[in-house]
TORMILUM-457746 format. One record per residue (C-alpha): residue number from 1; residue in three letters; x, y, z. Coordinates in nm, 4 decimals, padded with zeros to 6 digits. Layout:
residues N
+-----+---------+----------+----------+----------+
: num : residuo :       px :       py :       pz :
+-----+---------+----------+----------+----------+
: NUM :     ALA :        X :        Y :        Z :
...
+-----+---------+----------+----------+----------+
//
This chain:
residues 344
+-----+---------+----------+----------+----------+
: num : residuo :       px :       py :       pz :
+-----+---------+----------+----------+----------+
:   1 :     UNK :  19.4109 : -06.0576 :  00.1704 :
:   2 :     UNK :  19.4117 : -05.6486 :  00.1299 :
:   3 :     UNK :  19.2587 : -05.7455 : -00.2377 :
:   4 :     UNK :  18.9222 : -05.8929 : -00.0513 :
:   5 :     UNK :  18.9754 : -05.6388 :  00.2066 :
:   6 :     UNK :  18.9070 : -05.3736 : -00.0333 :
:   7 :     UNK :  18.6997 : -05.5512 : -00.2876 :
:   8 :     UNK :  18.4381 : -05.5709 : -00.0136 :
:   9 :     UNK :  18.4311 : -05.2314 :  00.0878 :
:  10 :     UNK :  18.3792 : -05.1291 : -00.2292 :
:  11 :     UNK :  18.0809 : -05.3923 : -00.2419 :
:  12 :     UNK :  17.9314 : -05.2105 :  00.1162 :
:  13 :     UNK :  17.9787 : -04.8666 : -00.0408 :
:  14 :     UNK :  17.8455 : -05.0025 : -00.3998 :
:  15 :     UNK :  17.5270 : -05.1677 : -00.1631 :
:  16 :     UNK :  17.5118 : -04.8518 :  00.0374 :
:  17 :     UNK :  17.4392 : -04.6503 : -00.2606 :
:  18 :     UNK :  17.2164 : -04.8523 : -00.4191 :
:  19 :     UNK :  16.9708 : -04.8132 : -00.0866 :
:  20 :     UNK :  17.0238 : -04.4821 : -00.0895 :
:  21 :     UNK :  16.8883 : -04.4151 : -00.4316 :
:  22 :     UNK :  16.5582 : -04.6759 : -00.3207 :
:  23 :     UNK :  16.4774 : -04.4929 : -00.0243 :
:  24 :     UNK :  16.5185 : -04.1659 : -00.1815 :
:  25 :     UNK :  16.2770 : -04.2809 : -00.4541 :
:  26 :     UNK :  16.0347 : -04.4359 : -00.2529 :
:  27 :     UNK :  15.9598 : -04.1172 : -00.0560 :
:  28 :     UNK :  15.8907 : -03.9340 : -00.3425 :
:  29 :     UNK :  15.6367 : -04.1600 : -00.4731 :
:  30 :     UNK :  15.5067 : -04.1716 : -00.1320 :
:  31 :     UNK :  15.2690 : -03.8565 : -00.1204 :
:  32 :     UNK :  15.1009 : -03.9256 : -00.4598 :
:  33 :     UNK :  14.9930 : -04.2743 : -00.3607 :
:  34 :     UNK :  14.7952 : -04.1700 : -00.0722 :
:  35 :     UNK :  14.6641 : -03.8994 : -00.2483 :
:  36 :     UNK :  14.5060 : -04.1531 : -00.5647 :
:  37 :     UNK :  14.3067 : -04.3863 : -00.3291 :
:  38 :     UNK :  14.1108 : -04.1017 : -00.1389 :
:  39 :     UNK :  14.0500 : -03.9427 : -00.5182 :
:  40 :     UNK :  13.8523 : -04.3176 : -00.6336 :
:  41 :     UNK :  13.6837 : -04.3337 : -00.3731 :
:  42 :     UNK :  13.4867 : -04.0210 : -00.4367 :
:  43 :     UNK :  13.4688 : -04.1129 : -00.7918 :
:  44 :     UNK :  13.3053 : -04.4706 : -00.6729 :
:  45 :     UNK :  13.0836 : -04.3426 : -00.3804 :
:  46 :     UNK :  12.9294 : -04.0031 : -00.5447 :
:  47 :     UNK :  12.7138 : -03.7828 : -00.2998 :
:  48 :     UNK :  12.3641 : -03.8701 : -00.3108 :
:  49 :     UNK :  12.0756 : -03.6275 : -00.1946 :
:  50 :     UNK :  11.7447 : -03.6938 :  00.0182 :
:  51 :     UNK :  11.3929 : -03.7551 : -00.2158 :
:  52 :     UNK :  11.0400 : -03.8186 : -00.1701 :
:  53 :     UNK :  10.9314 : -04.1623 : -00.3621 :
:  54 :     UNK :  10.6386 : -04.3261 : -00.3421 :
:  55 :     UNK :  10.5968 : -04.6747 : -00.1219 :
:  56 :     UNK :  10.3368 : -04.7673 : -00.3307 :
:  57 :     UNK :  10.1391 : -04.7592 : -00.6325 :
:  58 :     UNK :  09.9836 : -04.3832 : -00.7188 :
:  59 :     UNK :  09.6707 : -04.3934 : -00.9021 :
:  60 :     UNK :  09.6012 : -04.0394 : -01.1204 :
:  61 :     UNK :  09.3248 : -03.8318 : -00.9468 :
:  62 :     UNK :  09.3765 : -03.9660 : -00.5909 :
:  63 :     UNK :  09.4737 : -03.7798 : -00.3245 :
:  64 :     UNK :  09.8593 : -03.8641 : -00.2067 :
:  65 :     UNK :  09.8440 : -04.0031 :  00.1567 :
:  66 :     UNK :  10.1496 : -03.9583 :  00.3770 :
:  67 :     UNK :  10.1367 : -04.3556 :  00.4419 :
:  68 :     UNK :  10.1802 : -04.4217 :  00.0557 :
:  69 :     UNK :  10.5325 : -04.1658 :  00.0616 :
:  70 :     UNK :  10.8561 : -04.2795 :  00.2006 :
:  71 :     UNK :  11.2218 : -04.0789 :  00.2140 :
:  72 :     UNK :  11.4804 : -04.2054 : -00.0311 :
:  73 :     UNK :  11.7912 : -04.1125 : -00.2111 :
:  74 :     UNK :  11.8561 : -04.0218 : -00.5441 :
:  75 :     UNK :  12.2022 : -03.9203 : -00.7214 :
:  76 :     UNK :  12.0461 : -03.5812 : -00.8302 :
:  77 :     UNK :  11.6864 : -03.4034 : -00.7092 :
:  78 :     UNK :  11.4323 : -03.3648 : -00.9996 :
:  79 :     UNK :  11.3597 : -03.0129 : -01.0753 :
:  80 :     UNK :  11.0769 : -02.9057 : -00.8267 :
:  81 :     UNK :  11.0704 : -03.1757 : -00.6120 :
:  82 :     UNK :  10.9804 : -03.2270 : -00.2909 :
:  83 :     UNK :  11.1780 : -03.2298 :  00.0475 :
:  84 :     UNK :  10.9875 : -03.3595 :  00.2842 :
:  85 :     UNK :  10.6871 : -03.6370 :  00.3277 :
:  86 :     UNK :  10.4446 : -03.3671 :  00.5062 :
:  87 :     UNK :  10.4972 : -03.1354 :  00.1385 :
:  88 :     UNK :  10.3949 : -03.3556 : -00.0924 :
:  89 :     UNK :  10.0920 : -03.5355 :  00.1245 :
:  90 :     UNK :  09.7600 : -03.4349 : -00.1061 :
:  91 :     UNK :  09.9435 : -03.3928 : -00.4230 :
:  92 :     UNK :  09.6920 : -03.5351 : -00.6877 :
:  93 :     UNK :  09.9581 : -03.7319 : -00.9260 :
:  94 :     UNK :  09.8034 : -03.6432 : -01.3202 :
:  95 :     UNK :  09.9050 : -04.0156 : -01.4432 :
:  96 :     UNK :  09.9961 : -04.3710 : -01.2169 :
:  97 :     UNK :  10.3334 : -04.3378 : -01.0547 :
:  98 :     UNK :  10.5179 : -04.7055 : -01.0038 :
:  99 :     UNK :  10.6613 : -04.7626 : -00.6362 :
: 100 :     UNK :  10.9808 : -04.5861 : -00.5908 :
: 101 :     UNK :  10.9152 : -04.3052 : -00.8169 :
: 102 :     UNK :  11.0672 : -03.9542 : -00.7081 :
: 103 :     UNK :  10.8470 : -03.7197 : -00.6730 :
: 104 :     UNK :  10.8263 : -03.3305 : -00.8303 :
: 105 :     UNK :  10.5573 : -03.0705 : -00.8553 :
: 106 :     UNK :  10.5718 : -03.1581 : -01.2168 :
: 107 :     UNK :  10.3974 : -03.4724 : -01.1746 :
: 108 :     UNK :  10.0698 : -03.3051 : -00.9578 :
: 109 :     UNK :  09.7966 : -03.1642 : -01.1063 :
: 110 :     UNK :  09.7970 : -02.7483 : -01.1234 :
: 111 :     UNK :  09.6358 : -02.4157 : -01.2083 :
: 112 :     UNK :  09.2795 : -02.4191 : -01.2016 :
: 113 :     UNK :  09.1872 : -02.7551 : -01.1337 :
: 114 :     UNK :  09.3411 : -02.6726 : -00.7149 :
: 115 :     UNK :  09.1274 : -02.3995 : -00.7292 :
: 116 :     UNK :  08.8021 : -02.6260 : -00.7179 :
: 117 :     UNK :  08.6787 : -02.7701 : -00.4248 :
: 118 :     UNK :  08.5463 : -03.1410 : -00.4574 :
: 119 :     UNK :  08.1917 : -03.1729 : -00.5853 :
: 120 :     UNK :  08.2030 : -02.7826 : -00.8146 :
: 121 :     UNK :  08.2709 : -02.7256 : -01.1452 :
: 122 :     UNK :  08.4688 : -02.4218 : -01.3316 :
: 123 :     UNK :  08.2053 : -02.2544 : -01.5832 :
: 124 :     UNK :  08.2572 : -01.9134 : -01.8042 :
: 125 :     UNK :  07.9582 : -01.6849 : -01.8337 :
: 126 :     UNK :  07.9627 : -01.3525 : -02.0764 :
: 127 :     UNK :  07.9953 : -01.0296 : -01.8845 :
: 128 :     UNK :  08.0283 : -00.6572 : -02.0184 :
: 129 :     UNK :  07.9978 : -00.3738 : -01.7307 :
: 130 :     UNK :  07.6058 : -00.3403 : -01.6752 :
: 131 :     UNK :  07.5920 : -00.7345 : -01.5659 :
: 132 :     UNK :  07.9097 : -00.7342 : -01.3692 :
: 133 :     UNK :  07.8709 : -00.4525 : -01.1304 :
: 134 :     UNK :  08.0225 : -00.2042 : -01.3059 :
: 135 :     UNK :  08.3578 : -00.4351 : -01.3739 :
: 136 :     UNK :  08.4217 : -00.4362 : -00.9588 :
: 137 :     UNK :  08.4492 : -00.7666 : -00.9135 :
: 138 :     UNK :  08.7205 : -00.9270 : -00.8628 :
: 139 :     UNK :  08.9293 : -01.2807 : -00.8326 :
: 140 :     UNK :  08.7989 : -01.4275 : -00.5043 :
: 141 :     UNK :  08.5161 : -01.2248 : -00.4881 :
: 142 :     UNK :  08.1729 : -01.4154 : -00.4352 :
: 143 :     UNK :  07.8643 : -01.3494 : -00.6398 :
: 144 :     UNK :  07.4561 : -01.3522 : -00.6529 :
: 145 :     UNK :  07.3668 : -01.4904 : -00.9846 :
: 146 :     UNK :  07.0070 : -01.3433 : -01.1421 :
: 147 :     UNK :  06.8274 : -01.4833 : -01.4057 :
: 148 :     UNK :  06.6363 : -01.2001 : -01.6578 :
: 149 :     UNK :  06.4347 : -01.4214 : -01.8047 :
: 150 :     UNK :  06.2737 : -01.2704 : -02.1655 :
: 151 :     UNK :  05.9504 : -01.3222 : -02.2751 :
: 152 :     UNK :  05.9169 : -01.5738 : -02.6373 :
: 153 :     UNK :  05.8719 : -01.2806 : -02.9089 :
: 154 :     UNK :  05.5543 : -01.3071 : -03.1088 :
: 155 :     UNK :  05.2987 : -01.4838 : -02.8563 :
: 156 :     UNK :  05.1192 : -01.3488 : -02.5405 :
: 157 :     UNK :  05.3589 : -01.2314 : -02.3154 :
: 158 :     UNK :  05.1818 : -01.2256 : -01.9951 :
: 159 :     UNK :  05.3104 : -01.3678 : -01.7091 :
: 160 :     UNK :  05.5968 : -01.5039 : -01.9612 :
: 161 :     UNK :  05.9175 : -01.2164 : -01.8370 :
: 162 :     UNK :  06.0629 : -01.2519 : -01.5172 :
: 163 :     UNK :  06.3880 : -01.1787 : -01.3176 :
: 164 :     UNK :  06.4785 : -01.3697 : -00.9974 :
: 165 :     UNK :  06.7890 : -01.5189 : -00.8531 :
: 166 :     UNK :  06.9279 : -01.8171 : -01.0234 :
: 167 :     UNK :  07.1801 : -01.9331 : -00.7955 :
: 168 :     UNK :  07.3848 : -01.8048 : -00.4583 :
: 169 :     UNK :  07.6872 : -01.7576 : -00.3340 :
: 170 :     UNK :  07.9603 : -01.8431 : -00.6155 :
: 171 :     UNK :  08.2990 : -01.7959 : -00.5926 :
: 172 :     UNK :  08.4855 : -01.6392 : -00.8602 :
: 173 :     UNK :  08.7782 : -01.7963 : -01.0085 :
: 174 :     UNK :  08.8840 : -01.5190 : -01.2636 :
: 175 :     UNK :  08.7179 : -01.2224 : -01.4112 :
: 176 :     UNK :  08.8886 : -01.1098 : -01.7421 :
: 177 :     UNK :  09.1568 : -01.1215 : -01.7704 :
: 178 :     UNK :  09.2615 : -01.1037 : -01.4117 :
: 179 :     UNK :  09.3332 : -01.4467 : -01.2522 :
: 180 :     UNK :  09.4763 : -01.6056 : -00.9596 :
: 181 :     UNK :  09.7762 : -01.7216 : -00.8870 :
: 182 :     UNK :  09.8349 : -02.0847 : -00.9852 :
: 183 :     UNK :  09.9920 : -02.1411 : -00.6410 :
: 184 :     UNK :  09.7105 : -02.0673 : -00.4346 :
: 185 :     UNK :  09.5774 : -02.3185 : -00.2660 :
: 186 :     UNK :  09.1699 : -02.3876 : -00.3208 :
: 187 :     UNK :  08.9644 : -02.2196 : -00.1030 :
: 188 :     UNK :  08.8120 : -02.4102 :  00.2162 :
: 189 :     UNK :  08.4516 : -02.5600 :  00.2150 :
: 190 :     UNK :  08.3569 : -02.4245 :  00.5418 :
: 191 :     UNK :  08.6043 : -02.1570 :  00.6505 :
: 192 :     UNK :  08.7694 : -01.8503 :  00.7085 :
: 193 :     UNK :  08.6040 : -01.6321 :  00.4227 :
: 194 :     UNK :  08.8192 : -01.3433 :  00.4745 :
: 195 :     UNK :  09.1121 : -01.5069 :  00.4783 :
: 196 :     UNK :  09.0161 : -01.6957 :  00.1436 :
: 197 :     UNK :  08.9094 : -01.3241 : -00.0161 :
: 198 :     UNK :  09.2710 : -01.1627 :  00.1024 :
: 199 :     UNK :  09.4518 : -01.4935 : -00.0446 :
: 200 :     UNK :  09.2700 : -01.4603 : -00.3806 :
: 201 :     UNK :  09.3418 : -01.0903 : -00.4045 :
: 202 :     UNK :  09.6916 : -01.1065 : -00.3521 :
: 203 :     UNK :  09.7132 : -01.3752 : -00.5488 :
: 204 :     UNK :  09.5290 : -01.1948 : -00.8254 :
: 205 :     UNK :  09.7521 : -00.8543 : -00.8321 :
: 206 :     UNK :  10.0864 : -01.0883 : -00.8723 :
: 207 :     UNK :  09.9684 : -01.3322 : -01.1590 :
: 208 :     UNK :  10.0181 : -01.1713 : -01.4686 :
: 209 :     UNK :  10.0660 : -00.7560 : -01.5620 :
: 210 :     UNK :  09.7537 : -00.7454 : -01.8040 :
: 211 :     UNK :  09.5176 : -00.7068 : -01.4602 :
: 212 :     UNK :  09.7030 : -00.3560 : -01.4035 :
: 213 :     UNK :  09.5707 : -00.2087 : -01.7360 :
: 214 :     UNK :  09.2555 : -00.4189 : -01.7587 :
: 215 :     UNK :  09.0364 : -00.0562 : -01.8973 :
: 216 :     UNK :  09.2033 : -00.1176 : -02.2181 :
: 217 :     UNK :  09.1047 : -00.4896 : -02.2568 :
: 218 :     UNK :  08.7198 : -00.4963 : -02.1515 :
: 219 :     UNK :  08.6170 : -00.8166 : -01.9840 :
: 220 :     UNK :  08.4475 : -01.0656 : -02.2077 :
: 221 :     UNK :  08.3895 : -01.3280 : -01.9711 :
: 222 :     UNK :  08.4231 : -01.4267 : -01.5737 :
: 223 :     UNK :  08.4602 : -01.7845 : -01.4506 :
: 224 :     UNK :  08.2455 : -01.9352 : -01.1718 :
: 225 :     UNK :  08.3388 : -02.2074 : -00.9582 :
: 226 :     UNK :  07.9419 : -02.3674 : -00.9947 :
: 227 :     UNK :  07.8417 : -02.6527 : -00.7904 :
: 228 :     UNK :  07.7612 : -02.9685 : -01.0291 :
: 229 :     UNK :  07.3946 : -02.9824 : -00.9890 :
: 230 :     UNK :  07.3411 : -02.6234 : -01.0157 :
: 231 :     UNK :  07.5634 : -02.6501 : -01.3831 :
: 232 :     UNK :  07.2507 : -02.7060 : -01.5841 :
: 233 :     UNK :  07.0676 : -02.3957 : -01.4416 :
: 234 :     UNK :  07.3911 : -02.1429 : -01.5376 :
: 235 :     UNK :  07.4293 : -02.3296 : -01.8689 :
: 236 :     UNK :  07.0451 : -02.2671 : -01.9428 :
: 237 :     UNK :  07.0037 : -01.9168 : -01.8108 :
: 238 :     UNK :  07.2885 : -01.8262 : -02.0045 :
: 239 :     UNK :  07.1123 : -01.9094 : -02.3188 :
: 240 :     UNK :  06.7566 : -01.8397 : -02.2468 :
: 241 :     UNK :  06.8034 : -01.4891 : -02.0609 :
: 242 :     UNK :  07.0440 : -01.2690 : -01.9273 :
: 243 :     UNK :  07.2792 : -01.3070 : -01.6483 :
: 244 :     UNK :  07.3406 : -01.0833 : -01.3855 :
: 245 :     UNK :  07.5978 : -01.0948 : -01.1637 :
: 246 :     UNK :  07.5475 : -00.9089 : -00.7840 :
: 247 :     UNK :  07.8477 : -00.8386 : -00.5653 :
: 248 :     UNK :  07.8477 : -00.9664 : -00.2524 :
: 249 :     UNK :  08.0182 : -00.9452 :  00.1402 :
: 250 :     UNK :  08.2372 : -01.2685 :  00.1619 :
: 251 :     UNK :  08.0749 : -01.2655 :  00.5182 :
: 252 :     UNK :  07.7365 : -01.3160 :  00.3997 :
: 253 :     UNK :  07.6820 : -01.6567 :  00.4160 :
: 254 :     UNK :  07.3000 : -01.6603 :  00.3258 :
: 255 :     UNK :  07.1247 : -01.8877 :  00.1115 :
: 256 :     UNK :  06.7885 : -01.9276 : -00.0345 :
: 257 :     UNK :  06.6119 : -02.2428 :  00.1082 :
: 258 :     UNK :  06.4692 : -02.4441 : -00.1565 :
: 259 :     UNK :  06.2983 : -02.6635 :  00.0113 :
: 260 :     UNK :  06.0169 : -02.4526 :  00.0506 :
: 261 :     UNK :  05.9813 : -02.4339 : -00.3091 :
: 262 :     UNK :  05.8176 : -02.7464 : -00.5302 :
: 263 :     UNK :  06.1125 : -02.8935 : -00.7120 :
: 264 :     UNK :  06.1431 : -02.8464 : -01.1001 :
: 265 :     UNK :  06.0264 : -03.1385 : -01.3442 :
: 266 :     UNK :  06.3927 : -03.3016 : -01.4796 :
: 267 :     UNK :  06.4530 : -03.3692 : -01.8512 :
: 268 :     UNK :  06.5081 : -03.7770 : -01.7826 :
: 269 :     UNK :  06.2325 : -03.9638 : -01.5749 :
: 270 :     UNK :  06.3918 : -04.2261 : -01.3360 :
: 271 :     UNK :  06.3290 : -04.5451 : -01.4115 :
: 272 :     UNK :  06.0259 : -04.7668 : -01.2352 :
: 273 :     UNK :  06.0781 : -05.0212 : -00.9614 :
: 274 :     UNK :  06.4221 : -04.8490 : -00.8402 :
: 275 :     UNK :  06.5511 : -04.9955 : -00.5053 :
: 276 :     UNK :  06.5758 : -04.8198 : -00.1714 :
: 277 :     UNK :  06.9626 : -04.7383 : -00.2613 :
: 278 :     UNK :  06.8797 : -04.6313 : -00.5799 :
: 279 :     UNK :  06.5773 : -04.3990 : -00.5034 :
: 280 :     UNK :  06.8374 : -04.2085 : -00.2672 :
: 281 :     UNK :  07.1129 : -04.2225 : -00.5278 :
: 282 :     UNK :  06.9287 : -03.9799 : -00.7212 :
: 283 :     UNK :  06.9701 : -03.7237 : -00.4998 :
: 284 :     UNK :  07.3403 : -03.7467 : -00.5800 :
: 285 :     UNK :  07.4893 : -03.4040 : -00.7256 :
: 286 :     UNK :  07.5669 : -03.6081 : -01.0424 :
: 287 :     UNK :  07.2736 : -03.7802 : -01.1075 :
: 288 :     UNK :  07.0823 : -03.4884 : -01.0360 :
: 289 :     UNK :  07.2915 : -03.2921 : -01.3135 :
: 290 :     UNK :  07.2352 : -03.5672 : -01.5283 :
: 291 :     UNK :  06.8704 : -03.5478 : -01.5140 :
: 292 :     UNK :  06.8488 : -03.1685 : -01.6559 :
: 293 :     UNK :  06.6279 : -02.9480 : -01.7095 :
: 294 :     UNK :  06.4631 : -02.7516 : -01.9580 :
: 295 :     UNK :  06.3203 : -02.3964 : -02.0337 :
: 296 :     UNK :  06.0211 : -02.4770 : -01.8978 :
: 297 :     UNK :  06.1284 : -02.5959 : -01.5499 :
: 298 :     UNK :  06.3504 : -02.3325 : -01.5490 :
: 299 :     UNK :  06.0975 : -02.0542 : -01.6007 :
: 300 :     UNK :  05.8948 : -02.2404 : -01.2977 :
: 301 :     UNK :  05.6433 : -02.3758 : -01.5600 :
: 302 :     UNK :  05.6926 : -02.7502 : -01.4945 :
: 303 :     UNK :  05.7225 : -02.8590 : -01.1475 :
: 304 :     UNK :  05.6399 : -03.1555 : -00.9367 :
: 305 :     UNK :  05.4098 : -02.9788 : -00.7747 :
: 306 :     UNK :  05.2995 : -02.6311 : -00.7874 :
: 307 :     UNK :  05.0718 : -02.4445 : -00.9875 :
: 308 :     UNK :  05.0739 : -02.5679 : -01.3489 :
: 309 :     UNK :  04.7883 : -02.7832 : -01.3421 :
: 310 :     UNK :  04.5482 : -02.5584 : -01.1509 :
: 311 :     UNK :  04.4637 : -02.4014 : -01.4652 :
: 312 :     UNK :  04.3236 : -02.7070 : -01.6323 :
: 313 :     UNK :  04.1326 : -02.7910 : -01.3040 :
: 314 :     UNK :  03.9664 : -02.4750 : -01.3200 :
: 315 :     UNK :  03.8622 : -02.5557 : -01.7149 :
: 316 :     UNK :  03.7001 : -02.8696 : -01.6071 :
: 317 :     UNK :  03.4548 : -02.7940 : -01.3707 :
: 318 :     UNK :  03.2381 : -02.6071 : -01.5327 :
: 319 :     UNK :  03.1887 : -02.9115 : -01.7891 :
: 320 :     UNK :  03.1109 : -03.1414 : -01.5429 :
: 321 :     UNK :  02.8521 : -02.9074 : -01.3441 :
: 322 :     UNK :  02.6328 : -02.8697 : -01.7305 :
: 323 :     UNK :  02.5666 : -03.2206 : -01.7617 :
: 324 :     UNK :  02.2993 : -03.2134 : -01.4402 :
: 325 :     UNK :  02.1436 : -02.9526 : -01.5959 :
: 326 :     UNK :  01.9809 : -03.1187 : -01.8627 :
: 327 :     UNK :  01.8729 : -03.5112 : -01.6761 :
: 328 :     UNK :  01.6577 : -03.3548 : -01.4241 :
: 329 :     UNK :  01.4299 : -03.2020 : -01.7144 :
: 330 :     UNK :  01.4287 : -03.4978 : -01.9165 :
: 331 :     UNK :  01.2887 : -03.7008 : -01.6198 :
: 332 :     UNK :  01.0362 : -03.4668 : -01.5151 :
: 333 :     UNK :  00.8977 : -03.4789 : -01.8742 :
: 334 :     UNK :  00.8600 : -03.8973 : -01.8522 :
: 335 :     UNK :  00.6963 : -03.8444 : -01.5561 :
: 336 :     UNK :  00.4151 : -03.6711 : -01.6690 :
: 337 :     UNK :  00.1922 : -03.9411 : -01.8393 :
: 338 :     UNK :  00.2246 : -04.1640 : -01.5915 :
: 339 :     UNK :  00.0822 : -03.9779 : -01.3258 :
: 340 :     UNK : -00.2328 : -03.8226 : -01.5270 :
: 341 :     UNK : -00.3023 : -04.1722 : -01.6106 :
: 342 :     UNK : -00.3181 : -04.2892 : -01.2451 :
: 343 :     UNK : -00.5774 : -04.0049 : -01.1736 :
: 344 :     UNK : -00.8030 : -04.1634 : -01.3908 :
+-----+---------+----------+----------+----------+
//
């Protein structure tokens, strides 16, 4: 009986031992498995970060609306992209963007293309210090455009020179090789002038070192932010004559009116039997530039109605007043006979 006695309490001891050692070990894997689930979850759930995408469809050239632009998420933010809806409303996208595209700047259209208002074109003209106003003018500035119009060389030259303003009131985009900033937003249609000349001035001084030492590099060239119908007329000038270009206040807002001048004679004649629509669709900028014109209408020589065919009026009569001249005589002459005879 004192056998089992102590064959069992060796057995408790033996037992007690044995769940001594398990609860030992357990709490010292304890601490590293609640520290392995919190480390995949992060691995599972990364951290994702706010994007603009678009809701719908983007078509290149078009204006972004906000409507079309929604908030999304995205595991990582493309380089230069936008953080909010109101930022990226009237991006221009340069190619189609699917639905649920992130946006970036890299995607909009940049430089000089912003720097155009809807409806004007960028043009270059040649400049050297005598036509430029003694190299003064500057990004932003705006500019008189005059038209020295030389005589053809071996002909009559009278009334065949002239000098007169070609076109008002352009804005310059860059003169030399001073430019504006890319960032600068394109100057208003109607607006505050001033503030558009300070913006362009500023943005002119910070776009590239070559404007600080601009006496060593003469200016070659100044480009022109030219409204599309007037392109043809600073293309042609350019060629014909001599542009000058004439400083002026960014506060004068005058402008020649041409409708008290007869209109100039285009290179392509409209076609007959056009309908209402279509007769006022030529009035368009575009179709107007598309017509053209040609030295002749731009000297003032061919118009729609003016004084080009006075001259050949003036020809004429004389040839029509000699031809009563001679019937009267040849009448009088016939009548003779005839009335000798009756006397008889």
């Amino acid at each position: 009986m004192l056998k089992l006695t102590r064959l069992a309490a060796i057995g408790l001891i033996a037992l007690a031992v044995v769940l001594a050692l398990a609860a030992f070990a357990m709490s010292r894997r304890a601490p590293a498995s609640t520290v392995a689930p919190s480390t995949v979850d992060h691995a599972v759930t990364p951290q994702r970060v706010p994007v603009v995408e678009a809701s719908t469809m983007l078509r290149a050239g078009q204006p972004i609306r906000a409507a079309d632009l929604r908030m999304g998420e995205a595991a990582a933010a493309p380089a230069g992209a936008y953080t909010s809806v109101a930022e990226a409303a009237g991006a221009v996208p340069v190619r189609d963007l699917p639905a649920g595209s992130a946006l970036d700047r890299g995607l909009m259209a940049q430089g000089y293309a912003l720097r155009l208002n809807p409806g004007e074109r960028a043009l270059a003209v040649p400049v050297d210090e005598l036509v430029a106003a003694g190299n003064r003018i500057l990004p932003g500035d705006y500019v008189d455009v005059f038209l020295n119009l030389r005589a053809p060389p071996g002909i009559n030259t009278d009334g065949q020179a002239q000098a007169r303003l070609l076109l008002s009131r352009l804005r310059v985009l860059s003169y030399g090789a001073t430019d504006t900033a890319p960032a600068v937003a394109a100057a208003p249609a109607s607006g505050d002038a001033a503030d558009s000349r300070a913006a362009d001035i500023q943005g002119s001084s910070s776009a590239s070192g070559s404007s600080s030492d601009s006496t060593s590099a003469p200016a070659r060239s100044a480009v022109l932010a030219v409204p599309v119908e007037e392109a043809n007329r600073l293309l042609l000038g350019a060629q014909q004559g001599k542009l000058f270009l004439a400083l002026r206040n960014p506060t004068d807002v005058g402008l020649p009116d041409q409708d008290l001048f007869a209109p100039s004679v285009a290179v392509l004649s409209p076609r007959r039997a056009l309908s209402p629509e279509q007769q006022l669709a030529l009035a368009s900028p575009e179709n107007d530039a598309f017509a053209g014109i040609d030295a002749d209408a731009l000297a003032g020589r061919r118009t729609g109605q003016g004084a080009a065919p006075a001259p050949v009026a003036r020809v004429a009569a004389p040839v029509r007043r000699s031809a009563p001249r001679l019937s009267p005589g040849v009448e009088i002459i016939r009548g003779e006979p005839s009335s000798h005879s009756g006397s008889r």
